[in-house]
C-alpha positions in Angstrom: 0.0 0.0 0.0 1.1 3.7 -0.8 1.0 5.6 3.0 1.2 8.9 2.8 1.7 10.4 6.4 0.6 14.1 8.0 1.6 15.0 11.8 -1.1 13.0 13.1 -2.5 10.4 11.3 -1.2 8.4 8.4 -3.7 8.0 5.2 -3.8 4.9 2.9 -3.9 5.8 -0.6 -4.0 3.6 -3.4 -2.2 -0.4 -4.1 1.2 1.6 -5.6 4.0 0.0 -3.8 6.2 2.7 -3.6 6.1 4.9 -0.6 6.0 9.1 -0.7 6.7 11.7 0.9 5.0 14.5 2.1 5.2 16.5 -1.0 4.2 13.3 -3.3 1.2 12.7 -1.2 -0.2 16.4 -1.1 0.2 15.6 -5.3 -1.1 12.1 -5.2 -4.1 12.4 -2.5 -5.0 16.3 -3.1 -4.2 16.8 -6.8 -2.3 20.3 -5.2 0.3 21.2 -7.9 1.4 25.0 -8.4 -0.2 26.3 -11.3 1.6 27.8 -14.5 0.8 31.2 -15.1 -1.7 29.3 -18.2 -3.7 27.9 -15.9 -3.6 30.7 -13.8 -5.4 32.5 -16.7 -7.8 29.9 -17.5 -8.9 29.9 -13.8 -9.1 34.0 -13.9 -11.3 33.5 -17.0 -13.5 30.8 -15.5 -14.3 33.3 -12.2 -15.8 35.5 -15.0 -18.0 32.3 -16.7 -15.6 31.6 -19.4 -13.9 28.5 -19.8 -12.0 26.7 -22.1 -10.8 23.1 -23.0 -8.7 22.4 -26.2 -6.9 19.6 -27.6 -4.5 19.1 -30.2 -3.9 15.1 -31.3 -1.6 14.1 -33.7 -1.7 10.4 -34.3 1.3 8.0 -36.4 -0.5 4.7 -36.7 0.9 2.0 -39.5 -0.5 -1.3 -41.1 1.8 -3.8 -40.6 0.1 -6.8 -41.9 -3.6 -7.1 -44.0 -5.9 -4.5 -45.0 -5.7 -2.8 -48.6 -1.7 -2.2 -48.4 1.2 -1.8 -45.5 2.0 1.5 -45.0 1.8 4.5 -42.4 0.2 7.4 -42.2 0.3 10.8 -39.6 -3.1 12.6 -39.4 -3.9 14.7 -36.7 -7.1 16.7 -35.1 -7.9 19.9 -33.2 -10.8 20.3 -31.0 -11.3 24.0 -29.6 -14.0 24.2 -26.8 -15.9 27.2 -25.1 -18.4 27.2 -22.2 -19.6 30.5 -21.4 -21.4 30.9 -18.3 -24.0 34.4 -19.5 -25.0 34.0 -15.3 -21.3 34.9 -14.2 -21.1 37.3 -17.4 -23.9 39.2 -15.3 -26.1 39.0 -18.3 -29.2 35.8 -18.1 -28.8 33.5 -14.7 -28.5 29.8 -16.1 -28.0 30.7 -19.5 -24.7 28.9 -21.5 -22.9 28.6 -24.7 -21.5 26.0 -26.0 -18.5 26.6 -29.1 -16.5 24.1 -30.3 -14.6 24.8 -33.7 -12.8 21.2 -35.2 -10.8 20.6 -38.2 -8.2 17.7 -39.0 -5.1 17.2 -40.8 -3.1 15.1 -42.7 -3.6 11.4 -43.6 -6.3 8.8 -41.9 -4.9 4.9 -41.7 -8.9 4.1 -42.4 -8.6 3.7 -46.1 -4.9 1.1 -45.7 -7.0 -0.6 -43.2 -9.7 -1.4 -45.1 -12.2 -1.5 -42.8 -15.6 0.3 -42.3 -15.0 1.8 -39.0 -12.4 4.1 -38.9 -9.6 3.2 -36.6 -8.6 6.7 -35.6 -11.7 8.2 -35.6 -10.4 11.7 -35.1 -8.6 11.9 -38.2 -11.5 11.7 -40.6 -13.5 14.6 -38.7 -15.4 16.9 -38.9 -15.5 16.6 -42.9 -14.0 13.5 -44.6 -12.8 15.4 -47.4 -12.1 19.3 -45.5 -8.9 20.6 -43.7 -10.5 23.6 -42.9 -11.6 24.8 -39.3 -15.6 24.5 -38.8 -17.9 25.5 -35.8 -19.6 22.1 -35.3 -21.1 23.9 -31.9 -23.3 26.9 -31.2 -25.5 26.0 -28.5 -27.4 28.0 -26.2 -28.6 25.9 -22.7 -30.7 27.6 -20.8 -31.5 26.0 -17.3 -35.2 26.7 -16.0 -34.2 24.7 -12.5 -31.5 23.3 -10.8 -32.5 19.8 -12.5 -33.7 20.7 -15.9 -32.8 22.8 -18.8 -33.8 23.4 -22.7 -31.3 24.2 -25.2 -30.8 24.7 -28.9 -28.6 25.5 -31.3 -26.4 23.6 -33.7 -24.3 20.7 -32.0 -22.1 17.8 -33.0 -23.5 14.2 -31.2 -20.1 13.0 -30.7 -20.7 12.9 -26.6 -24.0 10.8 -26.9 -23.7 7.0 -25.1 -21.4 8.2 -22.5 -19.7 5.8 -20.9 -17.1 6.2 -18.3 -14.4 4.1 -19.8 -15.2 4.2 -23.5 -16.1 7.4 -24.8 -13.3 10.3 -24.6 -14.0 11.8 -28.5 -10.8 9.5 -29.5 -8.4 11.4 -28.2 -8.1 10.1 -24.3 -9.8 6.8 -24.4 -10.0 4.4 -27.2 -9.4 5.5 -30.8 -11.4 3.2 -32.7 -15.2 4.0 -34.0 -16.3 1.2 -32.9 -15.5 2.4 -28.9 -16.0 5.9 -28.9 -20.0 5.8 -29.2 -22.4 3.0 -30.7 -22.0 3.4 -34.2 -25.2 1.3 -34.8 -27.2 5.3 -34.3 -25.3 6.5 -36.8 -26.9 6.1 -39.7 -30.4 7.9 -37.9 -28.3 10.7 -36.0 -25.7 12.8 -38.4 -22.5 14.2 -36.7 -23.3 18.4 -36.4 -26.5 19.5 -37.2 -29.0 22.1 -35.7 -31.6 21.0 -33.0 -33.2 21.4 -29.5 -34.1 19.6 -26.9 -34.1 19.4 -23.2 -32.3 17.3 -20.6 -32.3 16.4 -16.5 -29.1 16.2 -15.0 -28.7 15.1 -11.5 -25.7 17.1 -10.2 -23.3 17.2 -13.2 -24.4 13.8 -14.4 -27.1 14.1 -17.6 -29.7 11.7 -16.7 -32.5 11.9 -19.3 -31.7 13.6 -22.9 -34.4 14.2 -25.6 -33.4 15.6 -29.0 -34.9 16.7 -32.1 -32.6 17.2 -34.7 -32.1 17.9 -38.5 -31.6 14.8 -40.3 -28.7 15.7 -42.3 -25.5 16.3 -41.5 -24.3 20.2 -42.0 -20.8 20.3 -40.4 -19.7 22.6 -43.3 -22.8 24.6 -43.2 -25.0 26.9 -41.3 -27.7 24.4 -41.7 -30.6 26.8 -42.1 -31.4 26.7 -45.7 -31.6 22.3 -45.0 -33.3 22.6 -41.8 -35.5 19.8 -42.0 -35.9 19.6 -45.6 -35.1 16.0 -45.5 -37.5 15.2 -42.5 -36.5 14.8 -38.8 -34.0 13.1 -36.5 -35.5 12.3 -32.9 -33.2 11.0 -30.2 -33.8 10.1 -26.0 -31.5 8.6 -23.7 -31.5 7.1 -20.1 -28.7 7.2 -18.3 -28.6 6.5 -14.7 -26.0 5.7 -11.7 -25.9 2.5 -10.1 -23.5 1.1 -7.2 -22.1 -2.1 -7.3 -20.2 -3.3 -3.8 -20.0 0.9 -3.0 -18.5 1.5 -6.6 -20.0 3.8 -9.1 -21.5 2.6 -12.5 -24.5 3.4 -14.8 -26.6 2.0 -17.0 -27.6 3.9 -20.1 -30.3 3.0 -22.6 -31.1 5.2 -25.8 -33.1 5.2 -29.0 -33.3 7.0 -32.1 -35.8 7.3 -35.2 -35.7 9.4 -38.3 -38.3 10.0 -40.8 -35.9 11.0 -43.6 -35.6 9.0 -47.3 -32.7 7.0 -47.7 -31.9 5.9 -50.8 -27.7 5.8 -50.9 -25.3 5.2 -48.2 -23.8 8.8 -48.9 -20.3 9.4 -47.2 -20.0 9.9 -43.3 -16.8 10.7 -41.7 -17.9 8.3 -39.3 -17.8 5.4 -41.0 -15.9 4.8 -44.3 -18.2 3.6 -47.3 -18.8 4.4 -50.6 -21.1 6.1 -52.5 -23.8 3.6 -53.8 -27.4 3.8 -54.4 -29.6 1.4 -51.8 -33.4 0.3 -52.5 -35.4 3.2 -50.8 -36.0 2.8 -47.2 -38.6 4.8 -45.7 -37.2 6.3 -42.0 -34.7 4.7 -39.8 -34.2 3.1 -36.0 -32.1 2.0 -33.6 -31.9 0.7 -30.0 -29.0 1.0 -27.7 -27.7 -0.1 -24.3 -24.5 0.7 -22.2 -22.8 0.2 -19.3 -20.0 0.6 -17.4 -19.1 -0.2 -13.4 -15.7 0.5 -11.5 -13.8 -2.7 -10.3 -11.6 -0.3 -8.3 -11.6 2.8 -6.8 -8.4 4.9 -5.1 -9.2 5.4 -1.4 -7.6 8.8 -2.0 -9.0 10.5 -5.1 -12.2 9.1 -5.9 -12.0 10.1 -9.5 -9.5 7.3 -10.3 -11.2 4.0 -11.1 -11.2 1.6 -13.7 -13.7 -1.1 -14.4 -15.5 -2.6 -17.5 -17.7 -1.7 -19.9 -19.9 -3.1 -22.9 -22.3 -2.2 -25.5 -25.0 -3.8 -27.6 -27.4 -2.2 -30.1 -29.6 -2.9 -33.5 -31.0 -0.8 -36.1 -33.3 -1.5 -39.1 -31.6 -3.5 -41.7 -33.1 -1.8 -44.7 -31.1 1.9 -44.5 -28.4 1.1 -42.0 -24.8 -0.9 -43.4 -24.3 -2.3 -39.3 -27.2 -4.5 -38.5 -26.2 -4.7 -34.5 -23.3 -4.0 -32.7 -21.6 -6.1 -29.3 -18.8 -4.8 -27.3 -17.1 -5.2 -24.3 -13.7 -4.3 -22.3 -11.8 -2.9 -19.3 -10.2 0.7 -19.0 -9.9 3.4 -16.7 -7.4 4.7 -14.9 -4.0 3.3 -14.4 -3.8 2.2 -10.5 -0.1 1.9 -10.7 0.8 5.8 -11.9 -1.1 8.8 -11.2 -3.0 10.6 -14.7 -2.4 7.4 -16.4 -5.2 5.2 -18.3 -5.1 2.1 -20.2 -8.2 0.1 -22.3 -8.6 -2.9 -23.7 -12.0 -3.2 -26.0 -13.7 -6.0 -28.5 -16.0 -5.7 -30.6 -18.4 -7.6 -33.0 -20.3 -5.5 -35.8 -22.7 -7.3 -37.7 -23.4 -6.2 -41.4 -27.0 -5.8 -42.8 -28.3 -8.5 -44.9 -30.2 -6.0 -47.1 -27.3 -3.2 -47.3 -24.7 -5.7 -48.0 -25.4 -6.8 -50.6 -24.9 -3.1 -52.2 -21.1 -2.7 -50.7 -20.4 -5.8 -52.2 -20.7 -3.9 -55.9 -17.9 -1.3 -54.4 -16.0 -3.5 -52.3 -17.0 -7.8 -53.0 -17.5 -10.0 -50.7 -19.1 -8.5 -47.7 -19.6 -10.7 -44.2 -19.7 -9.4 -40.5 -16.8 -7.6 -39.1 -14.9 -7.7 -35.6 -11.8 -6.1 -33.6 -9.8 -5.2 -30.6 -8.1 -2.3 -29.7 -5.7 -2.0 -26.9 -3.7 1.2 -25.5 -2.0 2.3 -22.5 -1.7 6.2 -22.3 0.9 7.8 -20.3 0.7 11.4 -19.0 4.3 12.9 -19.6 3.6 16.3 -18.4 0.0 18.5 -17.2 -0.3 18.9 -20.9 1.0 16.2 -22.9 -0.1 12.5 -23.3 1.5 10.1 -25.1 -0.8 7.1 -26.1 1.1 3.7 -27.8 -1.9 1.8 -29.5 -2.5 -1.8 -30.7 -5.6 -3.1 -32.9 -6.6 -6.4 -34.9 -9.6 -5.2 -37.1 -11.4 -8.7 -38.7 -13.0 -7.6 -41.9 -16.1 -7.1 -43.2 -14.7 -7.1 -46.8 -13.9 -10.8 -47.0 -11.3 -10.3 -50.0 -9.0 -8.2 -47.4 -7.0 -10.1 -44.9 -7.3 -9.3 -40.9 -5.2 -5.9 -40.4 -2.8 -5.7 -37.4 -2.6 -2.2 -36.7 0.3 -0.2 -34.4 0.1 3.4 -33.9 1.1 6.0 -31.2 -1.4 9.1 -30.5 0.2 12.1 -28.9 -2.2 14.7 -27.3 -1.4 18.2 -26.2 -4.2 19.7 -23.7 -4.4 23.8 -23.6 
C-alpha cells in the first residue's frame, strides 16, 4: 500500500507499492500542484463564466500486416471548446454557450486498413474530405431549474452514449469508432447538425436527454437553408447511476428514429463507405444499451477508477450498413501511476443482410466484421499524453486479410 503520512495520522492511498513523501502525497491524495501562469489565466477566466478546453492530437499509426496495403500514415485533429457561463457574465442566470470549432489534418490509416469503421476516428473529422476549421457547436442551454434545462442550437453528437471508460471523443480513451459511441445510431443521427431539446441532469451527471434534430448532417454549413428539408432526427437517452459493492457505474439506454428517405449510403466521416445507391427505405431506427461499473476505486481520489464496460445495439436493416453492434472491455485509470489510463476493447459488428449486398458492388464479398483495440496512455507532463496503441480489425470485406494495426497518439491539452 502507498502511505502517505501528515503529523497525526497516516492516510492509505491507493495499491502503488512505492512509498512518498509529504510532497508526493499532497500531489497524489489532493491533486495540489502550483499552477503555471496558463492555468492561472484559464482559472481567472473561469471566475468571469468563461472556460475553455482544447486539444490538439496528432496520431502516427501504420498497417503492418492485412488491409488494402502496408504503410503508415500521420493525421492529426484539433478540437477547440468554449463554455460561457452568460449567469457569471452578469447578463441571463442559467443561461450557456457552448462553441466548439474542429478541423483535421493530414492522412487517416482508415482507407490502408480497409475496414468500415475508422480506426482513428479523429482523423476523418469533422469533414471527410475538408482541412478547414468548422464551428460544429453553437448552442445556447438555458437552465429553467436546478434539475432541468432546454437548449438549442447547432451541436455535433459525438458525446451521446457516454460511458465512463469508453467514450473520450478519440483522443483520451479508445481510438477506434467502434468504442468511442455505438455506431449502430449513426446512420439515424448525423454528426453536427441544428436542433433542441431538453435534458435532467442530477448534479453534473445528464440523466434523461431528448433531442430533435435535423436529419442531415451540415458540419460545413450553417444548416438553415436544410433545416429539415429531409424530415427529422429524434433521439432520448437514459442514463442512470448505479452502485455495485460501494463503486459507481450506470446504466444507459437510448433510441433513435428518423423520418428521412434513404436511398444511398452517402459518405460519413464516421464510417468509411462508398457512395452507392440502396433500394429506398422509408425512415430509420435504432436501439442502444451501455454500461460501465468500477472494479476499483483509489481510497484517495475518488476520480480514479477503472472497471469494465460493454455495449450492444440494432437498427433497421433496410437503411443502416451495421445490423447490431456487441462490445465489451476494461479501461480506466492506471492504479499503478497517477494521470495514467489504459483500455482494452472488442467488438463484434454485424453487417446488414439487405445493405450488404450493395457494398459488395464497391467492395465484393461483404460478411460481419470484428476487432480489438488496446492502448496504455501515459501522461508525460499537465499537458502532454503520449498514447502507444495496438488493434486487430477482422473484416467485413472478406477479399482483405485481418489488419494488425500499431500506432502512437500524442495529445497536447491547452
Amino acid at each position: 500500500m502507498n502511505k502517505c503520512a501528515d503529523e497525526d495520522k497516516s492516510v492509505w492511498c491507493d495499491s502503488i507499492t512505492t512509498p512518498c513523501d509529504q510532497l508526493e502525497c499532497d500531489a497524489a491524495c489532493s491533486g495540489t500542484l502550483q499552477d503555471s501562469w496558463y492555468k492561472s489565466l484559464k482559472a481567472n477566466l473561469a471566475t468571469r463564466g468563461i472556460t475553455t478546453s482544447n486539444n490538439l492530437t496528432q496520431y502516427y499509426f501504420g498497417t503492418t500486416s492485412g488491409g488494402t496495403e502496408q504503410t503508415d500514415r500521420y493525421g492529426g485533429h484539433g478540437d477547440y471548446l468554449a463554455n460561457v457561463d452568460l449567469g457569471k457574465l452578469g447578463i441571463q442566470e442559467g443561461l450557456f454557450i457552448k462553441l466548439r470549432a474542429e478541423h483535421h489534418f493530414g492522412q487517416s490509416i482508415g482507407e490502408s486498413a480497409g475496414v468500415l469503421l475508422p480506426p482513428t476516428l479523429p482523423t476523418e473529422l469533422p469533414v471527410a474530405e475538408s482541412r478547414d476549421l468548422y464551428l460544429t457547436n453553437v448552442l445556447f442551454t438555458q437552465f429553467l431549474s436546478e434539475r432541468f434545462a432546454i437548449y438549442a442550437g447547432k451541436l455535433d453528437t459525438l458525446d451521446g452514449d457516454a460511458n465512463a471508460y469508453a467514450s473520450g471523443r478519440g483522443i483520451t480513451q479508445f481510438s477506434n469508432a467502434a468504442f468511442i459511441a455505438n455506431p449502430i445510431a449513426l446512420r439515424t443521427v448525423p454528426y453536427a447538425s441544428l436542433g433542441c431539446g431538453f435534458v435532467i441532469v442530477d448534479g453534473t451527471e445528464p440523466i434523461f436527454n431528448f433531442l430533435v434534430l435535423n436529419p442531415t448532417d451540415t458540419a460545413d454549413t450553417d444548416g438553415f437553408d436544410e433545416l429539415f428539408n429531409d424530415g427529422v432526427t429524434v433521439s432520448a437517452e437514459w442514463r442512470f447511476p448505479v452502485r455495485w459493492s460501494s463503486k459507481p457505474g450506470h446504466q444507459l439506454l437510448g433510441a433513435t428514429w428518423s423520418s428521412r428517405d434513404y436511398v444511398s449510403l452517402g459518405q460519413d466521416p464516421r464510417i468509411l463507405l462508398p457512395n452507392v445507391p440502396i433500394d429506398r427505405a422509408e425512415g430509420s431506427w435504432s436501439l442502444y444499451w451501455n454500461t460501465d461499473q468500477a472494479l476499483w476505486v483509489d481510497s484517495c481520489d475518488s476520480s480514479r477508477h477503472f472497471g469494465y464496460f460493454a455495449r450492444a445495439g440494432i437498427a433497421d436493416d433496410s437503411a443502416n450498413p451495421i445490423n447490431y453492434l456487441l462490445s465489451a472491455g476494461l479501461g480506466g485509470s492506471s492504479p499503478w501511476r497517477q494521470k495514467d489510463s489504459f483500455g482494452i476493447g472488442y467488438y463484434y459488428s454485424g453487417t446488414s443482410d439487405k445493405v450488404g449486398p450493395f457494398l459488395a458492388t464497391a467492395f465484393g464479398p461483404i460478411g460481419d466484421s470484428q476487432g480489438v483495440e488496446i492502448f496504455y496512455r501515459s501522461q508525460l507532463t499537465q499537458s502532454i499524453s503520449v498514447t502507444p496503441d495496438f488493434q486487430w480489425l477482422s473484416q467485413a470485406r472478406r477479399n482483405l486479410d485481418d489488419a494488425y494495426l500499431l500506432g502512437v497518439r500524442m495529445n497536447i491539452a491547452f
